[in-house]
Backbone as ProteinMPNN parsed JSONL, in Angstrom:
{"seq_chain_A": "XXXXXXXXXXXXXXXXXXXXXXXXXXXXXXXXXXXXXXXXXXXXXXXXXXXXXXXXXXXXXXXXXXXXXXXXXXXXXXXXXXXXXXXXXXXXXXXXXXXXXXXXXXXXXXXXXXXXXXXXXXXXXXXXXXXXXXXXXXXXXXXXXXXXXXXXXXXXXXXXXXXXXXXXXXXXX", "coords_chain_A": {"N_chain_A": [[46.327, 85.681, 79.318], [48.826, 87.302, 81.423], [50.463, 90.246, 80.727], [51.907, 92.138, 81.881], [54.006, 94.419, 82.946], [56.942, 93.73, 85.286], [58.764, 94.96, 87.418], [61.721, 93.874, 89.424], [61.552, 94.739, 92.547], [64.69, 96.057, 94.234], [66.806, 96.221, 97.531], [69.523, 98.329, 98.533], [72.294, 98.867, 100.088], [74.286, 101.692, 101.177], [77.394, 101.942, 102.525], [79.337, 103.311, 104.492], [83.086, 103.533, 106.094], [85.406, 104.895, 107.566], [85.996, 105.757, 105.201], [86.358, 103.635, 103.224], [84.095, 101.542, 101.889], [81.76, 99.142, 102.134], [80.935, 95.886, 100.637], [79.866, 93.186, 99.484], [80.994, 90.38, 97.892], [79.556, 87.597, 95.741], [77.921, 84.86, 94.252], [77.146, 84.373, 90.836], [74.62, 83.765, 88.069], [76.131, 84.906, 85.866], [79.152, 84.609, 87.144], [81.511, 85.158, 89.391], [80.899, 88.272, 91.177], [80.616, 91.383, 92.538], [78.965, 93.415, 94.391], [76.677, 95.764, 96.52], [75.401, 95.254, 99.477], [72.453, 94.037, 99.448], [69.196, 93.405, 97.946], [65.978, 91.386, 97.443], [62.835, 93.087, 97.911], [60.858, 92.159, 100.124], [57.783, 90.613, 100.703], [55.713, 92.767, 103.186], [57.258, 94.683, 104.425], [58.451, 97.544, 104.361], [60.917, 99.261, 102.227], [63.267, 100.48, 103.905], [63.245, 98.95, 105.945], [63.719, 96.448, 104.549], [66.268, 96.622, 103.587], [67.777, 96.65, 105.966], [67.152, 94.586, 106.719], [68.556, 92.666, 104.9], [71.371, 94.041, 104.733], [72.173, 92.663, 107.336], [71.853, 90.204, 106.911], [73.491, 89.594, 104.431], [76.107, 90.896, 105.414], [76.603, 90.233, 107.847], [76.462, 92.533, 109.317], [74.873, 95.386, 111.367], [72.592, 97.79, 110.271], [71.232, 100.448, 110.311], [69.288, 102.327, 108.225], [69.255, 106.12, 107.131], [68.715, 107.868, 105.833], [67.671, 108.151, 102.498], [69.396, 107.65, 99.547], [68.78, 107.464, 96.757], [66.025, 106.693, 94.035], [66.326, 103.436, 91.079], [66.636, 102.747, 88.56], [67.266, 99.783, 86.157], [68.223, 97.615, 83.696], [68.665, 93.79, 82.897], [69.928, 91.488, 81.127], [70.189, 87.953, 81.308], [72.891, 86.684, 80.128], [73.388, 83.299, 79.693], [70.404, 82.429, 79.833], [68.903, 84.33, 78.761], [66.855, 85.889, 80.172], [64.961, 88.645, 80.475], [65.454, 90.929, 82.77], [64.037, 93.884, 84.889], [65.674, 95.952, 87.218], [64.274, 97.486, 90.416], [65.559, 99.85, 92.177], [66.044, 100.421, 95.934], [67.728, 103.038, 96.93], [69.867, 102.664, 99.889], [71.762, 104.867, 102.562], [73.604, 105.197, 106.144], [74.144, 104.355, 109.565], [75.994, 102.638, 110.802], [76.153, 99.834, 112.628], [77.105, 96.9, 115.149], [78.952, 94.195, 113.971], [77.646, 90.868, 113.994], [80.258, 88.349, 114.817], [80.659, 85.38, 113.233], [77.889, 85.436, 112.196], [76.776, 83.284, 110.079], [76.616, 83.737, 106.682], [74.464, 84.651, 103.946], [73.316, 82.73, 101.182], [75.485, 81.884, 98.302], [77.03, 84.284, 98.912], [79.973, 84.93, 99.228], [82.209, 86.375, 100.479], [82.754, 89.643, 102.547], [84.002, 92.826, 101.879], [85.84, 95.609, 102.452], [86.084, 98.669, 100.705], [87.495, 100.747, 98.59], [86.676, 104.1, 97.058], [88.125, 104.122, 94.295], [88.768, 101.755, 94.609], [86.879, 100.472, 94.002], [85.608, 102.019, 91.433], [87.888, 101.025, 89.903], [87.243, 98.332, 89.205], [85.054, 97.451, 88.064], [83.563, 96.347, 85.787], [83.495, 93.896, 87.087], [81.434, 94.679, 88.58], [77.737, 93.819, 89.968], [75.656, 95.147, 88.867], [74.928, 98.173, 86.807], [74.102, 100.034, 88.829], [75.728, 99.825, 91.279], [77.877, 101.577, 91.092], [76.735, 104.03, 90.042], [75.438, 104.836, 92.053], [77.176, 104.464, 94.5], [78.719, 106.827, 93.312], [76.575, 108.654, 93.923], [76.376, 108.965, 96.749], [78.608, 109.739, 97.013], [78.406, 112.566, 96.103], [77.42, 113.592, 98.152], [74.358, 113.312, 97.909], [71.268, 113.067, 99.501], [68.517, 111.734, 100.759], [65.341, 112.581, 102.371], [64.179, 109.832, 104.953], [61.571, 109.823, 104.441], [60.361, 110.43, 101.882], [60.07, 108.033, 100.677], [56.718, 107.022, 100.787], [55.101, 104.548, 102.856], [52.223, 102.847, 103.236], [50.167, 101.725, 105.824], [48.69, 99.554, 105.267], [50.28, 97.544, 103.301], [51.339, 96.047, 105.049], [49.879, 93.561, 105.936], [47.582, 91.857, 107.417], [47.864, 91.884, 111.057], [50.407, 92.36, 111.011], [52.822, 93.927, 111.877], [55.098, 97.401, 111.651], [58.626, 97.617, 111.968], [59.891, 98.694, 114.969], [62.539, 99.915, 115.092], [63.264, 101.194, 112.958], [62.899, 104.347, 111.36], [60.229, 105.985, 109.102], [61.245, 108.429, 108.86], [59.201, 110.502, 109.937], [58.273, 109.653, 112.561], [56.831, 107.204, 112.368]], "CA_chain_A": [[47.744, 85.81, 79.636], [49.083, 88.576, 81.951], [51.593, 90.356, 79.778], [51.981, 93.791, 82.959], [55.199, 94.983, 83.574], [56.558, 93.601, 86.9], [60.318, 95.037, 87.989], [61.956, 93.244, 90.781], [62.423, 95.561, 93.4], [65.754, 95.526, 95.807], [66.913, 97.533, 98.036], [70.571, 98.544, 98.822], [72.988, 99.573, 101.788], [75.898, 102.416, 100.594], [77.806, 101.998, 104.181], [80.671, 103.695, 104.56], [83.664, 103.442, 107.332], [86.869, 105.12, 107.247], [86.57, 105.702, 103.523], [85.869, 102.756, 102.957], [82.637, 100.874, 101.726], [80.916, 97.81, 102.896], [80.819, 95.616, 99.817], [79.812, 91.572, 99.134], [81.271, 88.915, 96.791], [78.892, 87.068, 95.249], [78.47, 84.136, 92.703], [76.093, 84.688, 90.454], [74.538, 83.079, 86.853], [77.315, 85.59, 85.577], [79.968, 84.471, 87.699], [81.933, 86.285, 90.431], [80.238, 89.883, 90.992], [80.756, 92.713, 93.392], [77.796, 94.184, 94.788], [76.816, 96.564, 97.608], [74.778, 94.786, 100.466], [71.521, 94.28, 98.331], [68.356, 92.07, 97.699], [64.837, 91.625, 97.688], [61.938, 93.361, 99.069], [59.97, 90.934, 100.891], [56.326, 91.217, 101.491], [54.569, 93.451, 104.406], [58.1, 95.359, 104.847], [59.217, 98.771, 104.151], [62.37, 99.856, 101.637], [63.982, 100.437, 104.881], [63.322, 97.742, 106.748], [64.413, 95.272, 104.206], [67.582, 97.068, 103.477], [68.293, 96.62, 107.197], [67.506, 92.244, 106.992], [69.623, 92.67, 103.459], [72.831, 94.209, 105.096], [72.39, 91.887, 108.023], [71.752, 88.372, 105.997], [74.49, 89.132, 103.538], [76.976, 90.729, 105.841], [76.731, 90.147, 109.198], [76.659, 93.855, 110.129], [73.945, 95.861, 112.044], [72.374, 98.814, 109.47], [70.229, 101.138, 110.552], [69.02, 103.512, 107.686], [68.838, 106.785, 107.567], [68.831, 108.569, 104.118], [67.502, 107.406, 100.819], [70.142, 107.759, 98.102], [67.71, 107.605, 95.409], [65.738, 105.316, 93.365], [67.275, 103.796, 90.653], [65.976, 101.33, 87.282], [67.934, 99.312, 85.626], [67.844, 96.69, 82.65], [69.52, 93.02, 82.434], [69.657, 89.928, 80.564], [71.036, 86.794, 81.216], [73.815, 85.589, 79.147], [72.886, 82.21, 79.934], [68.884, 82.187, 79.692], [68.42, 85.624, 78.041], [65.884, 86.39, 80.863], [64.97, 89.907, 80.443], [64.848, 91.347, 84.118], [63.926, 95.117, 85.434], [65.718, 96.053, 88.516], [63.524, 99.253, 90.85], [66.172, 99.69, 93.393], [65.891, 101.837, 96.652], [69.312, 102.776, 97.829], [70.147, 103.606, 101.57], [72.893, 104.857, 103.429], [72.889, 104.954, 107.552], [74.815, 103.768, 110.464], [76.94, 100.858, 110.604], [76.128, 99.199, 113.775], [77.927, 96.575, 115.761], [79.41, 92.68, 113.701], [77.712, 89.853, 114.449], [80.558, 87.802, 114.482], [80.405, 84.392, 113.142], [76.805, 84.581, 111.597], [76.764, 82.732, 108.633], [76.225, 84.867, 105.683], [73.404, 84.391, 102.712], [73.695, 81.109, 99.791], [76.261, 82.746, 97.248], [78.008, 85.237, 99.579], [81.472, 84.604, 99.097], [83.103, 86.979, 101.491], [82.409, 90.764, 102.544], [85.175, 93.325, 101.395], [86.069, 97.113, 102.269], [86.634, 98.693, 99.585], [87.868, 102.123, 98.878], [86.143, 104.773, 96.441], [88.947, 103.845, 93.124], [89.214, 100.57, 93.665], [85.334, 100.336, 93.47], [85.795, 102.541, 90.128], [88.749, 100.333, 88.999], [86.661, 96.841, 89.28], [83.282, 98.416, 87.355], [83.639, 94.932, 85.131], [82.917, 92.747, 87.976], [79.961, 94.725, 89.279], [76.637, 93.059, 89.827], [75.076, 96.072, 87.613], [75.718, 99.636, 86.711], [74.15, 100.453, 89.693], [76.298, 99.898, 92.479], [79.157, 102.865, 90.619], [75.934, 105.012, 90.45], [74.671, 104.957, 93.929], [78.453, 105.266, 95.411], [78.933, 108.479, 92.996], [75.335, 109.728, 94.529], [76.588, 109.081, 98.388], [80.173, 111.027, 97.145], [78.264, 113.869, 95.543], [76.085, 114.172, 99.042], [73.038, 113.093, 97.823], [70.202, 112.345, 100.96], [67.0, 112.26, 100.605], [64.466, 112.178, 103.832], [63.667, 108.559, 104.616], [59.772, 110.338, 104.192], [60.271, 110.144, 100.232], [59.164, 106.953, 100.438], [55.291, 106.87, 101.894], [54.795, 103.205, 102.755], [50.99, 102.868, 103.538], [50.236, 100.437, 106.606], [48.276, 98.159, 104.234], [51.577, 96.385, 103.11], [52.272, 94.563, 106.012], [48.578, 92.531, 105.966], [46.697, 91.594, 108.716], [48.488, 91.345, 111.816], [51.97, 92.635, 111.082], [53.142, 95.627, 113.099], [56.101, 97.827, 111.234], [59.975, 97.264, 112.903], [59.877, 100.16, 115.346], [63.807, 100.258, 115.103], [63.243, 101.751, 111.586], [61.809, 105.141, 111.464], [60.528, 106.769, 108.049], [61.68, 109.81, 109.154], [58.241, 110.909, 110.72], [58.368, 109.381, 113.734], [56.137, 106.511, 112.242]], "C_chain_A": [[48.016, 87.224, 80.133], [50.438, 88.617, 81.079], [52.172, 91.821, 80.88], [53.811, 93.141, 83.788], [55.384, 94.646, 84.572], [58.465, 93.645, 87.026], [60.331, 94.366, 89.131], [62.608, 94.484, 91.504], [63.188, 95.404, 94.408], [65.834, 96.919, 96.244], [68.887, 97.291, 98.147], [71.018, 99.276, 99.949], [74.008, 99.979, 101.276], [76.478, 102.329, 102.539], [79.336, 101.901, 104.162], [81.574, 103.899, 106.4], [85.319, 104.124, 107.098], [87.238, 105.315, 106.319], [86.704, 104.942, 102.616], [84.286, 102.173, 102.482], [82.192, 99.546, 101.572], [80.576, 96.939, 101.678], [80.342, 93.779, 99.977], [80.369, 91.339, 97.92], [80.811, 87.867, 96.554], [78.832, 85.811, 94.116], [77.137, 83.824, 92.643], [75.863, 83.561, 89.309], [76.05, 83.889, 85.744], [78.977, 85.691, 86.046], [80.045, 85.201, 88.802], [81.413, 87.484, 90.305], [80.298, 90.373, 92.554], [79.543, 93.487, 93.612], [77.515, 94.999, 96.086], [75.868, 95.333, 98.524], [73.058, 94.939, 99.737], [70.649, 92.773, 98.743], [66.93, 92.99, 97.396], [63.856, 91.666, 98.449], [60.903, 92.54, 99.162], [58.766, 91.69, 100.863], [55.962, 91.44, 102.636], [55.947, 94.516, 104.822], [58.542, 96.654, 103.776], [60.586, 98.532, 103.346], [63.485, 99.95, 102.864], [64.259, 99.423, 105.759], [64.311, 97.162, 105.674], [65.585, 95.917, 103.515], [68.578, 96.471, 105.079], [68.738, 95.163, 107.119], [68.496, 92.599, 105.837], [71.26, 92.635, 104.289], [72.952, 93.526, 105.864], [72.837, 90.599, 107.496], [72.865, 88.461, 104.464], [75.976, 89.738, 104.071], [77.565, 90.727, 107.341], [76.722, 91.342, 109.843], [75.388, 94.098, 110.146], [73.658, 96.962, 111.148], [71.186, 99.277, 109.647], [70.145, 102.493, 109.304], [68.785, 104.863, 108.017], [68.66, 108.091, 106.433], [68.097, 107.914, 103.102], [68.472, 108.099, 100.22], [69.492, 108.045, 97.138], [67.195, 106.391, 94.94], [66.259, 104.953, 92.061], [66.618, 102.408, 89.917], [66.957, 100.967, 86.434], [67.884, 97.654, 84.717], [69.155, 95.218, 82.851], [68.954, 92.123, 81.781], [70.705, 89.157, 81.094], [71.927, 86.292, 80.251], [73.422, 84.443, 78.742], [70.904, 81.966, 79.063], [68.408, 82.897, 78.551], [67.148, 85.743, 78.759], [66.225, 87.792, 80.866], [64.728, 90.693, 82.067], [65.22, 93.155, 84.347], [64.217, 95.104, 86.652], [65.065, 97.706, 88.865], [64.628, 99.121, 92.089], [66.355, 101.348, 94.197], [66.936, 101.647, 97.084], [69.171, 103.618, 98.765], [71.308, 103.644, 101.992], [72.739, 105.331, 105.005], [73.948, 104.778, 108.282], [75.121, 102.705, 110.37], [76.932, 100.353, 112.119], [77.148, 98.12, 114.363], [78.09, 94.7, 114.418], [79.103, 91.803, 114.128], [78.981, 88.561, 114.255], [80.235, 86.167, 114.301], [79.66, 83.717, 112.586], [77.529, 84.245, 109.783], [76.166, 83.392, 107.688], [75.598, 84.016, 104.369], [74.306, 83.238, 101.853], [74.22, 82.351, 98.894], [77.276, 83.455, 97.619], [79.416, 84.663, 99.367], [82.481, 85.093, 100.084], [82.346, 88.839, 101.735], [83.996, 91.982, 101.968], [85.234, 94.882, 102.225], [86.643, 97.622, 101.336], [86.922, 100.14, 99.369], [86.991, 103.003, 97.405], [86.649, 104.007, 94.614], [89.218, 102.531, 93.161], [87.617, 100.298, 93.325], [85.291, 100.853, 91.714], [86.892, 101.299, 89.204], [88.128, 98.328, 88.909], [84.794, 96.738, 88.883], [82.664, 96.847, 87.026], [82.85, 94.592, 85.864], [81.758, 93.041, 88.984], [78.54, 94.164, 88.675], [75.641, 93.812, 88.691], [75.646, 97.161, 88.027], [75.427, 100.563, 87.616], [74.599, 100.877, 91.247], [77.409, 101.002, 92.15], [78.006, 103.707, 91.077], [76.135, 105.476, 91.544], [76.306, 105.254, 94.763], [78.81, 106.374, 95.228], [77.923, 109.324, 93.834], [75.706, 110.09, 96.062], [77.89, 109.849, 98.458], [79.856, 112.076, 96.614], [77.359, 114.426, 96.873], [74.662, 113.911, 99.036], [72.306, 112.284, 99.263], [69.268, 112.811, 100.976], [66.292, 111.923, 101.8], [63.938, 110.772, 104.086], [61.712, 108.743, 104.395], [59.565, 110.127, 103.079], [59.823, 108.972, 100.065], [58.323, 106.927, 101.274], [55.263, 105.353, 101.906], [53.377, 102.78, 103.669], [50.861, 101.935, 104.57], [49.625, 99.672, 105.85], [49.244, 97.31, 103.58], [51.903, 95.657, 104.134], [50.785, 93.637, 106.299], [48.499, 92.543, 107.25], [47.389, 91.034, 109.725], [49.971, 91.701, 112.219], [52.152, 94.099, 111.29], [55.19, 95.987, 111.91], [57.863, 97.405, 112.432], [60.258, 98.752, 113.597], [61.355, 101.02, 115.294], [64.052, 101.329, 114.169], [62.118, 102.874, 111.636], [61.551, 105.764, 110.092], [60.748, 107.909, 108.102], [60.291, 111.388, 109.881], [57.503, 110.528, 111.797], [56.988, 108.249, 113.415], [57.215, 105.291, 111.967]], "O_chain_A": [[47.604, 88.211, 79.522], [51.209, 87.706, 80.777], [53.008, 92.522, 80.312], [54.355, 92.288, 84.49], [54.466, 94.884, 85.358], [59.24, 92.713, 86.807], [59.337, 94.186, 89.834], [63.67, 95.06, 91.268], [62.811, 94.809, 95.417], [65.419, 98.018, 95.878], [69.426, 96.221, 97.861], [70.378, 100.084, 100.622], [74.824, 99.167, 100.839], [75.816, 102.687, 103.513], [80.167, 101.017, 103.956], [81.049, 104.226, 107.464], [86.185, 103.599, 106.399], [88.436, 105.238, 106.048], [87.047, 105.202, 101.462], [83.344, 102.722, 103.054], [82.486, 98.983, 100.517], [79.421, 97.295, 101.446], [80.806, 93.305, 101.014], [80.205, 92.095, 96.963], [81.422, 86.905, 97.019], [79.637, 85.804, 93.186], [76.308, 83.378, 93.437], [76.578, 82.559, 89.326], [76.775, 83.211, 85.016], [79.821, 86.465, 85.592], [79.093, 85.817, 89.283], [81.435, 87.899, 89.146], [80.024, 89.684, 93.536], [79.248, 94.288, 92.726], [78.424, 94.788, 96.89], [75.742, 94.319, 97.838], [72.6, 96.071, 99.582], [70.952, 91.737, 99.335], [66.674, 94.182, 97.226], [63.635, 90.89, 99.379], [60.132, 92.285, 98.237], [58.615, 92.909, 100.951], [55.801, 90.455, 103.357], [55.604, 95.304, 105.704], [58.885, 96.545, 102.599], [61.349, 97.661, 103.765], [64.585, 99.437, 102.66], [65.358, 99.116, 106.222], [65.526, 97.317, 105.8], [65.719, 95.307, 102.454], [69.726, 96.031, 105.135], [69.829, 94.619, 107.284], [69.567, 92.891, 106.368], [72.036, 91.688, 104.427], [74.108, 93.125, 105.731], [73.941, 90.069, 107.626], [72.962, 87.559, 103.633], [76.99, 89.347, 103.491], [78.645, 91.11, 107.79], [76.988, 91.287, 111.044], [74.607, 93.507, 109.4], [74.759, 97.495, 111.012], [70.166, 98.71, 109.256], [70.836, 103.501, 109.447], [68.173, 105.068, 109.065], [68.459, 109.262, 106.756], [68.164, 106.692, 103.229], [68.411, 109.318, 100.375], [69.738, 109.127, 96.606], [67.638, 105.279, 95.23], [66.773, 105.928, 91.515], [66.231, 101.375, 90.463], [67.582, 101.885, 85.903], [67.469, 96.654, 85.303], [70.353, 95.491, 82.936], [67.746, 91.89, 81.759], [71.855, 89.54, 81.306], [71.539, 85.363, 79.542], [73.078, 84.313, 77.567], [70.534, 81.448, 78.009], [67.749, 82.438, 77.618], [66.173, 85.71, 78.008], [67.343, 88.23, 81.137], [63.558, 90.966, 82.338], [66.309, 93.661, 84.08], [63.482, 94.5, 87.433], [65.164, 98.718, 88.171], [64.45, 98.235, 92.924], [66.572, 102.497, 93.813], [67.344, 100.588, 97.562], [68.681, 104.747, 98.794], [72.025, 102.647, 101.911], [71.671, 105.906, 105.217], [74.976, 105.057, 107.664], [74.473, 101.811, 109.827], [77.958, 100.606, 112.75], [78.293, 98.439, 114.044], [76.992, 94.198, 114.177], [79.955, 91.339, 114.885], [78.62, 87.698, 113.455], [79.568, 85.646, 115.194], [79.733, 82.524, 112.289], [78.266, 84.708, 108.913], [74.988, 83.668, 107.915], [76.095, 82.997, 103.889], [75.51, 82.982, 101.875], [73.664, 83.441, 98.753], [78.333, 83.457, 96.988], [79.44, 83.439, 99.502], [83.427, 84.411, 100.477], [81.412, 89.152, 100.997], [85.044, 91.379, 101.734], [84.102, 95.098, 102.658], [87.732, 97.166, 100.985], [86.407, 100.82, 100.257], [86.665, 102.145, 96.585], [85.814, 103.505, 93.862], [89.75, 101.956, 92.211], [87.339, 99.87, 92.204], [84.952, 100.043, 90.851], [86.638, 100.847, 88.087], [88.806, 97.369, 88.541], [83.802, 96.161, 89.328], [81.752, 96.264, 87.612], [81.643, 94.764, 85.692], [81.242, 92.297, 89.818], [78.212, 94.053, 87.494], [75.001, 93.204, 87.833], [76.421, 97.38, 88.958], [75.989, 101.658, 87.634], [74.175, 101.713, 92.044], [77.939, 101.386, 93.192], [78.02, 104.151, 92.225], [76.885, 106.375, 91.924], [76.463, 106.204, 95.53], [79.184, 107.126, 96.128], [78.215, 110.404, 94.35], [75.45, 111.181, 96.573], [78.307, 110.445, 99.451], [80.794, 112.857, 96.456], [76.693, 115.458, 96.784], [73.889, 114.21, 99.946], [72.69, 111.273, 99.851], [68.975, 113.995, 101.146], [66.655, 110.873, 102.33], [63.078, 110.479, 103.256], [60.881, 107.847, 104.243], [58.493, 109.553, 102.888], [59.033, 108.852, 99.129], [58.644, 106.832, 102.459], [55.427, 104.857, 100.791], [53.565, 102.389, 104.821], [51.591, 100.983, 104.295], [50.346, 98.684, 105.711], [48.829, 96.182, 103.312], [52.689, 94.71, 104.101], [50.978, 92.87, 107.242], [49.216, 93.131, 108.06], [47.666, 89.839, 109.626], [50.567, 91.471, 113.271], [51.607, 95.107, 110.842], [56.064, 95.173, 111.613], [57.819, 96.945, 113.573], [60.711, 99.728, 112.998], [61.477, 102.241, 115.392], [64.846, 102.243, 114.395], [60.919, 102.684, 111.838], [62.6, 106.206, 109.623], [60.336, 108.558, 107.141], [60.441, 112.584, 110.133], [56.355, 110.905, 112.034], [56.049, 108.388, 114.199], [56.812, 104.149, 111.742]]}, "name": "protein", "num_of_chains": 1, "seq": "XXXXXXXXXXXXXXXXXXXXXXXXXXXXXXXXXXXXXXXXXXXXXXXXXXXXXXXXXXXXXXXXXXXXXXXXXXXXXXXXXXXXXXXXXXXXXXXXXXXXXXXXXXXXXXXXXXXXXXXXXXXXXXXXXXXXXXXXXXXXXXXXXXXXXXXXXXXXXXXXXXXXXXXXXXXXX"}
């Protein structure tokens, strides 16, 4: 029996507009929840990359990274199940590109929101975890880290799969 530690790692999109921030509405095993533009990292792709499909496939907008925020661990259980789950989450903030209008947005999505700094603070409750307050305090205290902080070895994308050249880790790789 394998008993080894295995966090689920997501990634996140802080994406701000006017003072505003780029938010989803979600329905979860926990009900309704508030989350930033979020998921999981797929196999053969980069923290960056799959931040990019993330903000696309849950809100129709274009997100080109360009920062790391930070990384960021965090503990839940299920109400329901009492599944114990470890989130490793890489948060990014970046450019807000152009609205696909019309695409159809991810199973669960509920709607996208703008949301302003306080009402984000005043609706903590209904966040997906304690990480989406974090990560907005880190992008209002300045925090940006080089998208280089994360090395992502070409051996993750297996045999055959070429990186998304759109996405640079900040060394012109």
């Amino acid at each position: 029996m394998d008993n080894r530690w295995r966090p689920s790692v997501t990634v996140a999109a802080v994406i701000e507009r006017d003072g505003r921030f780029l938010m989803i509405e979600e329905e979860t095993s926990e009900g309704l929840r508030i989350n930033n533009p979020a998921g999981h990292l797929e196999p053969g792709e980069t923290p960056a990359e799959g931040c990019t499909r993330e903000a696309m496939e849950e809100t129709a907008w274009h997100f080109r990274p360009t920062a790391l925020l930070g990384v960021y661990i965090s503990r839940f259980q299920r109400s329901i199940t009492g599944e114990d789950i470890t989130y490793l989450r890489f948060a990014f903030t970046g450019e807000l590109g152009e609205e696909e209008v019309g695409r159809p947005l991810d199973e669960g999505i509920v709607r996208t929101l703008w949301m302003t700094p306080d009402e984000l603070r005043a609706t903590h409750e209904r966040h997906r975890s304690p990480l989406v307050l974090k990560c907005l305090e880190d992008y209002l205290a300045g925090v940006r880290l080089p998208l280089s902080a994360v090395y992502c070895d070409d051996s993750i994308r297996g045999p055959g799969r070429e990186r998304d050249p759109r996405i640079s880790d900040g060394e012109g790789r």
